[in-house]
C-alpha positions, 0 to 999 in steps of 0.5 A: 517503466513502472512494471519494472518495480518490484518487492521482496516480502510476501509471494503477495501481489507485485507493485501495483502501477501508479503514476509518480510525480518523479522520474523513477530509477532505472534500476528495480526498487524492492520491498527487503525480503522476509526471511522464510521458514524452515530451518535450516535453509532461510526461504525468503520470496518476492511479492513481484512478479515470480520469485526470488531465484538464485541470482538475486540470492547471490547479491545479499552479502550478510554483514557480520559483527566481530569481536574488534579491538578496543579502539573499536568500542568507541565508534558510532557503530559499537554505540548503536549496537549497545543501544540496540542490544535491548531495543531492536527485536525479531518478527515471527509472522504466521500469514495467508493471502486471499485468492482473488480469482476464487474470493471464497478461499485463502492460500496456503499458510507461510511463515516469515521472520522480520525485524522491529524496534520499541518506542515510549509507550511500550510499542514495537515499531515495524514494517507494514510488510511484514505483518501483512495478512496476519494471522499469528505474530511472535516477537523475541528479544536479543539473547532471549529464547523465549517468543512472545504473543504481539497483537497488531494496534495499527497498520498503515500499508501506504507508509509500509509501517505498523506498530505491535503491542505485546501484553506480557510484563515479562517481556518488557523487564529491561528493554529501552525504548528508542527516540526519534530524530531528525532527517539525517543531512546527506553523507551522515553515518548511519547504523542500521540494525536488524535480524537479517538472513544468514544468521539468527542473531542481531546484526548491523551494518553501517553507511551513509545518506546517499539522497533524500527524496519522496520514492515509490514505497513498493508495499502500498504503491505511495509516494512519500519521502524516503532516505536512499543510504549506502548501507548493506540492508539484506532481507529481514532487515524490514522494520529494524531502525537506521540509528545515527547516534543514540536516536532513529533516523529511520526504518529499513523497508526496500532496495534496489534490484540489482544494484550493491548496497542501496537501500532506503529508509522511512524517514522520521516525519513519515513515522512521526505523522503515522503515529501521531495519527494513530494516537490521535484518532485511534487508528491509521486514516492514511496521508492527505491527497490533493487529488490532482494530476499536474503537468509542469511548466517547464516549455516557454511557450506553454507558459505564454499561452497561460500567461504566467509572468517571468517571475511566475513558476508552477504546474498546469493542473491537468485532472481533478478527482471528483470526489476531492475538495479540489474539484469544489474550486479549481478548473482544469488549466488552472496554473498552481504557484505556491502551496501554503506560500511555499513558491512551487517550481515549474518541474513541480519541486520546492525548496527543502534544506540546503539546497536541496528540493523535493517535489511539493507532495510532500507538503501535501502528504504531511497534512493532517487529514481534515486540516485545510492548505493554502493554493495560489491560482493563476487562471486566465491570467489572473492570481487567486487564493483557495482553501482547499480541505484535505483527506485521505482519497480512494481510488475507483480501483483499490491498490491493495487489500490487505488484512482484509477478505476480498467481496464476492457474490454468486448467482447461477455461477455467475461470480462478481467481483470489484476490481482490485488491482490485486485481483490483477495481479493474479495473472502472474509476473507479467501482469501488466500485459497478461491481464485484460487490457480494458481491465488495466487500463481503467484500474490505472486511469480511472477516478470515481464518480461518487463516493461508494463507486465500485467497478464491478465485473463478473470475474468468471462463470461455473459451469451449469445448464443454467449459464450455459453460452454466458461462459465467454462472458468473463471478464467484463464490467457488469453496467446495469441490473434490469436497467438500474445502474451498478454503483457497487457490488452492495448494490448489485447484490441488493438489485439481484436478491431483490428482483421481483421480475421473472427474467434477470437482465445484466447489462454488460461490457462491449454491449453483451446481455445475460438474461436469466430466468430468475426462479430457476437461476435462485435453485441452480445457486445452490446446487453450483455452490455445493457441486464446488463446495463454497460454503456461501453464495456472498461474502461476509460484508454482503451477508452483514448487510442483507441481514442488516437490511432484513431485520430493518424491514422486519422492524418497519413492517411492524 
């Protein structure tokens, strides 16, 4: 069901499958699209699966904002347009995605346009999405003609928020900066103002708070809280603030494929805890994980057979994360039944406002990375409590890669890569089915086993004398460096350049051997890297760290 998810942004990787803790909608949740350049026709593009076609173009009705009557200057949606007026501004963003199947280049340069408001401390809030591999950004306030450089403070791609800052005095004279508020209570007004496609100018379209509930964020593939509001959210929303009387409710970032007026918001604890961060630390850390998977307890018999009481409620844990705090002191089976002393239901939800529940990732995701939380344990029929120290936590196989250069070496044509699931995702809309299955199923199951762990694979072969026979060899984890054991793509790039064997031996996926003579395979490198006119055999991290290890061997050895 989660191959069904997409995002309207970047034409930039689709969603990369996770397992939430909530039954997802049946219908398509998106990332808002970015209004593309050039004028006059707005190109706006999807990050799924294939692109925006005619058919999803055709159900974003643009709201426009008329002269009313004077009756009209006094309701919520004219005092949100005079607040926004010096408040919310459009995004101009210059980008360029890598091309993970050949890691030594960029794609072609896009252009795309969002929104975004200013806080205290002359910072412009926006969404991650939109300023996602960036390499140019430009912010224009409402009746100005005039674009100003932004420089980006801090991203957090799994929250799908980044704040900008701009330098310039000029573009701060009479500007308001905004106030948080609270999570708006179900059927509350709330405004959502932005530069949406369909016209230059700021627009905004009211609605009301239709759920709110932890959601797939499409951009960084989270499950954090989000607000579901009925209001008309069109592509270049992304960024512009839901305000509901003077202050912000939230951040308009995705919608639902398919369906008419249901978009979300990021509500404010999620923008609170990601700016409290930045400030605190400097930068963006991400949100805390437990690093469990939970079964619940809903079926009577399950709940006998590890005796929980009537009264007992909870969820069976089913996997633990090596690398988390959680694997120091709980078992498999274990049965959790409270959280910081908040009672955890048997389908895994808690109590939250009036009646409402949300699951209890939430409490999870709200502490800050170092802070410690509270478990009570059923095992084996017996209650214990555990101080478990929460972090952020990687998975073996990365989500996304943004802002950043995909790693690669090069020997003999032989060319390595970690597996990410962007790189995944260069096999087009249906990724999921048209991408090595070996490959997918470890990049959605698959925990690390130590810190540092990569899963390496040899991505594809170029053509030479040298590898010839090796060329159906693609695709397949590489396991062991003459006999060592690969923990990274660092490490196996150490272990080749290295080598002081006349042979190289790779040990590979399905019990598959390359063997190598090492001399002649270091002369056939160069002459392969200028027949396909890549300018270096490593990546940049790579080339940082053998330099770094040489001149550290220069230094021992005298």
């Amino acid at each position: 069901m989660l191959a069904s998810l997409r995002r309207l942004s970047f034409l930039r990787r689709p969603l990369p499958l996770l397992r939430p803790s909530t039954p997802l909608l049946r219908r398509r949740p998106r990332l808002l699209p970015i209004v593309r350049s050039p004028a006059p026709r707005f190109l706006f593009s999807t990050a799924t699966p294939g692109g925006v076609g005619a058919e999803d173009a055709s159900h974003c009705a643009v709201s426009e904002v008329n002269e009313e009557p004077a009756s009209y200057r006094h309701t919520d949606a004219y005092a949100a347009i005079e607040l926004a007026l010096d408040s919310v501004v459009k995004v101009f963003t210059v980008s360029s995605s890598p091309n993970y199947f050949l890691p030594w280049q960029n794609k072609a340069q896009r252009e795309s346009t969002g929104s975004g408001f200013v806080i205290p401390g002359r910072r412009i809030v926006t969404n991650a999405h939109v300023v996602a591999d960036h390499t140019f950004v430009l912010v224009r306030k409402h009746g100005s003609p005039t674009k100003y450089r932004a420089e980006i403070q801090a991203v957090g791609h799994e929250c799908d928020l980044a704040i900008l800052t701009v330098d310039n005095e000029e573009f701060w004279e009479g500007m308001n900066f905004l106030e948080l508020g609270d999570i708006p209570f179900l059927q509350e007004e709330v405004a959502v103002v932005g530069y949406p496609q369909g016209g230059d100018n700021i627009s905004v379209t009211k609605g009301v708070v239709s759920r709110v509930e932890p959601t797939q964020y499409v951009h960084g593939a989270a499950q954090l809280m989000a607000i579901q509001i009925d209001a008309a959210i069109n592509p270049g929303n992304s960024g512009g603030p839901a305000i509901m009387s003077d202050k912000v409710a939230g951040v308009a970032f995705q919608n639902l494929s398919g369906a008419e007026n249901i978009g979300y918001i990021i509500p404010v604890p999620i923008i609170k805890h990601f700016i409290t961060g930045v400030e605190e630390k400097g930068k963006y850390l991400g949100f805390c994980s437990l690093g469990l998977s939970c079964q619940p307890t809903e079926n009577v018999q399950l709940r006998e057979h590890f005796h929980m009481r009537s009264e007992m409620t909870g969820v069976m844990v089913s996997k633990i994360n090596p690398l988390s705090d959680a694997h120091r002191v709980l078992k498999k089976d274990d049965i959790i039944l409270a959280f910081d002393g908040v009672p955890i239901a048997n389908d895994g939800s808690v109590s939250f406002r009036n009646r409402e529940r949300i699951t209890f990732d939430h409490l999870v995701s709200m502490k800050k990375p170092g802070e410690t939380a509270l478990l009570k344990i059923l095992r084996d029929g017996i209650e214990h409590e555990f101080s478990i120290s929460l972090r952020p936590l990687q998975p073996l196989v990365p989500v996304h890669q943004f802002d950043k250069l995909p790693s690669y070496y090069i020997f003999a044509g032989l060319v390595f890569v970690p597996l990410t699931q962007p790189y995944l995702h260069e096999y087009g809309d249906d990724w999921y089915n048209s991408s090595p299955r070996r490959l997918c199923e470890r990049a959605l199951r698959e925990l690390p086993k130590r810190p540092g762990e990569q899963f390496v694979i040899l991505s594809q072969v170029l053509m030479d004398d040298i590898n010839t026979g090796y060329e159906r060899l693609s695709e397949l984890q590489v396991k062991k460096v003459n006999d060592v054991e690969v923990q990274n793509l660092k490490h196996l790039c150490g272990l080749v350049e290295g080598c002081t064997e006349e042979s190289l031996r790779l040990d590979l996926d399905e019990e598959r051997v390359i063997v190598l003579n090492y001399k002649n395979a270091r002369l056939a490198t160069s002459r392969i890297l200028k027949r396909h006119r890549i300018p270096s055999a490593m990546s940049n991290d790579l080339v940082d760290e053998q330099t770094a290890n040489a001149e550290v061997d220069v230094a021992c050895s005298r």
